[in-house]
C-alpha positions in Angstrom: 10.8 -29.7 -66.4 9.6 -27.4 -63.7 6.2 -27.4 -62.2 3.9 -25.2 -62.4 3.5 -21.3 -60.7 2.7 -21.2 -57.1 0.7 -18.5 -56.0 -1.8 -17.6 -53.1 -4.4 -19.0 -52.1 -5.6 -22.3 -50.4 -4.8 -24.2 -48.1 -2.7 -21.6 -46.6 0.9 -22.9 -45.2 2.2 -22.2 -41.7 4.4 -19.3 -43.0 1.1 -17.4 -44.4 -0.1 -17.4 -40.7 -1.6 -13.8 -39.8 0.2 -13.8 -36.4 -3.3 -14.8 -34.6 -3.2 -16.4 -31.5 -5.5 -19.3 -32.8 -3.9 -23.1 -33.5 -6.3 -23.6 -35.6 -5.8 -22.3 -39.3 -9.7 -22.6 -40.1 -11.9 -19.5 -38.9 -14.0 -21.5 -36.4 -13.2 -24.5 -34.3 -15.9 -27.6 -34.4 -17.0 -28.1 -31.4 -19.0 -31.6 -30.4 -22.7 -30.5 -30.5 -26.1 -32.2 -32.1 -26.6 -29.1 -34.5 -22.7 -28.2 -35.9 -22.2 -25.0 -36.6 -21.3 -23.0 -40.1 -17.4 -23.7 -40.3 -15.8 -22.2 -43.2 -12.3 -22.4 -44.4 -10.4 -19.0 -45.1 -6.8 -18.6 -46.1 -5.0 -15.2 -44.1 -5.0 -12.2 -45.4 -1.8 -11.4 -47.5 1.2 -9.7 -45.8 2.5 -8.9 -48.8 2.0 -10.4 -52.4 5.5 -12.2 -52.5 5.0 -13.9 -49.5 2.8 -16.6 -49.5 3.2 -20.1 -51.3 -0.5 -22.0 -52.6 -1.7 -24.0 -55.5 -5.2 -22.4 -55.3 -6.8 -19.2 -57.2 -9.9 -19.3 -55.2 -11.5 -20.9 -51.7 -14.8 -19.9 -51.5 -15.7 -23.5 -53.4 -13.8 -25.5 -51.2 -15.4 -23.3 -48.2 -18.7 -25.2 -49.9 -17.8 -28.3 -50.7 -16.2 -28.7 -47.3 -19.4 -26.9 -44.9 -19.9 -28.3 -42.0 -18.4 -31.7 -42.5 -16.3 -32.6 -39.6 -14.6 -35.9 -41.8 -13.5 -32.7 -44.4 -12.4 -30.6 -42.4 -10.0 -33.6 -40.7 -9.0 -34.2 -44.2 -8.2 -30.7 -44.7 -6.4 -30.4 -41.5 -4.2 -33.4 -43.4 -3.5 -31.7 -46.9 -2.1 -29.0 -45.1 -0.1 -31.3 -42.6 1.2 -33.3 -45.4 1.8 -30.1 -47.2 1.9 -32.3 -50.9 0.5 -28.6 -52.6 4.0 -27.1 -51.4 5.9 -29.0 -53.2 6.4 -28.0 -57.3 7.6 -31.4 -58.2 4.0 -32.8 -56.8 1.7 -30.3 -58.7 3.7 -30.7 -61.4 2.9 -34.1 -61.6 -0.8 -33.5 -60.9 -1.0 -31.5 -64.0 0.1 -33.8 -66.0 -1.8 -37.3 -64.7 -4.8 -35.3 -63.2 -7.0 -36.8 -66.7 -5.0 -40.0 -67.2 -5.8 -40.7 -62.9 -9.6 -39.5 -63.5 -9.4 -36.7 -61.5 -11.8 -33.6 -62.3 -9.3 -31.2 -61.4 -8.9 -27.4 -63.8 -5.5 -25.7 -63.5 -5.9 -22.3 -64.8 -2.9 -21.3 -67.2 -0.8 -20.8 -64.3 -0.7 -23.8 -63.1 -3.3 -23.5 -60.1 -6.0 -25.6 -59.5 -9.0 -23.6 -60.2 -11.7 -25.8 -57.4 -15.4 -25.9 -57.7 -17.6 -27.7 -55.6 -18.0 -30.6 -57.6 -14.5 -30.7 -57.9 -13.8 -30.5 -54.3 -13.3 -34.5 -53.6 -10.9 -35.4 -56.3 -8.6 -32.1 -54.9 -8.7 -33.8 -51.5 -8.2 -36.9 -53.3 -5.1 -35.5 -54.5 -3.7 -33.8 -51.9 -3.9 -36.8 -49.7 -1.9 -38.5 -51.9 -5.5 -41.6 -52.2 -5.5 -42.1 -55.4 -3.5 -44.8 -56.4 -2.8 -47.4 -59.3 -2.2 -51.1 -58.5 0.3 -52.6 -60.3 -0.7 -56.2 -60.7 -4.3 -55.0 -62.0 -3.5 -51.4 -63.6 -6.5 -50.2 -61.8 -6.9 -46.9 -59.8 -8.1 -47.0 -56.4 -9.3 -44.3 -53.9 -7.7 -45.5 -50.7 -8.4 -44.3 -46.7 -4.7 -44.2 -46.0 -1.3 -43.9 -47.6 0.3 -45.7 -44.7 3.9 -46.9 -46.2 4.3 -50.5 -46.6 8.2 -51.7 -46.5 
């Protein structure tokens, strides 16, 4: 079974990079202050509309639900360093547990996830790769780290 249609959108990967000179793949750096300043998330502009690999139709939710929040924006920094949306096999997965793992995710009919803010920590949930099932009590867990044990 394949997984689902990748298309645009968020977070962008390193080959959707605009050729900027920034590291940094958000549109403002956080800098250490006592007031933090509006950062906001924004995928490149498209070079070309068969070049650029996502899971997402639309950012400006995300862009909400993450704000200002420096401990977001780190995990953001994550799902895009562990690059989990890249990979079909994952998403395809996603779809299909998303309800069974509790996860208020919508895919549109594509296969996307469609965010909203509300929905904005069970994505980075997913992404991470935190939610997780024990086996010896068939309970799901959100977990700070996916750290590989043996």
């Amino acid at each position: 079974m394949a997984g689902p249609a990748l298309s645009s959108g968020w977070p962008p990967s390193d080959d959707d990079r605009d050729g900027s000179t920034s590291d940094a793949w958000w549109a403002s750096p956080v800098r250490p202050s006592n007031r933090p300043e509006q950062v906001r998330i924004e995928p490149p502009p498209p070079r070309s509309p068969h070049g650029l690999k996502g899971s997402f139709r639309v950012s400006s939710p995300l862009n909400d639900y993450v704000g200002t929040n420096r401990i977001h924006l780190r995990r953001a920094v994550a799902i895009q360093q562990k690059g989990l949306y890249k990979d079909a096999a994952f998403m395809g997965r996603l779809l299909a547990e998303h309800a069974r793992m509790n996860l208020a995710i919508a895919f549109d009919d594509a296969g996307r996830i469609v965010p909203t803010v509300e929905s904005g920590r069970d994505i980075f949930q997913a992404l991470l790769d935190h939610r997780l099932e024990s086996r010896l009590t068939l309970r799901m867990f959100d977990v700070p780290s996916t750290e590989r044990v043996g």
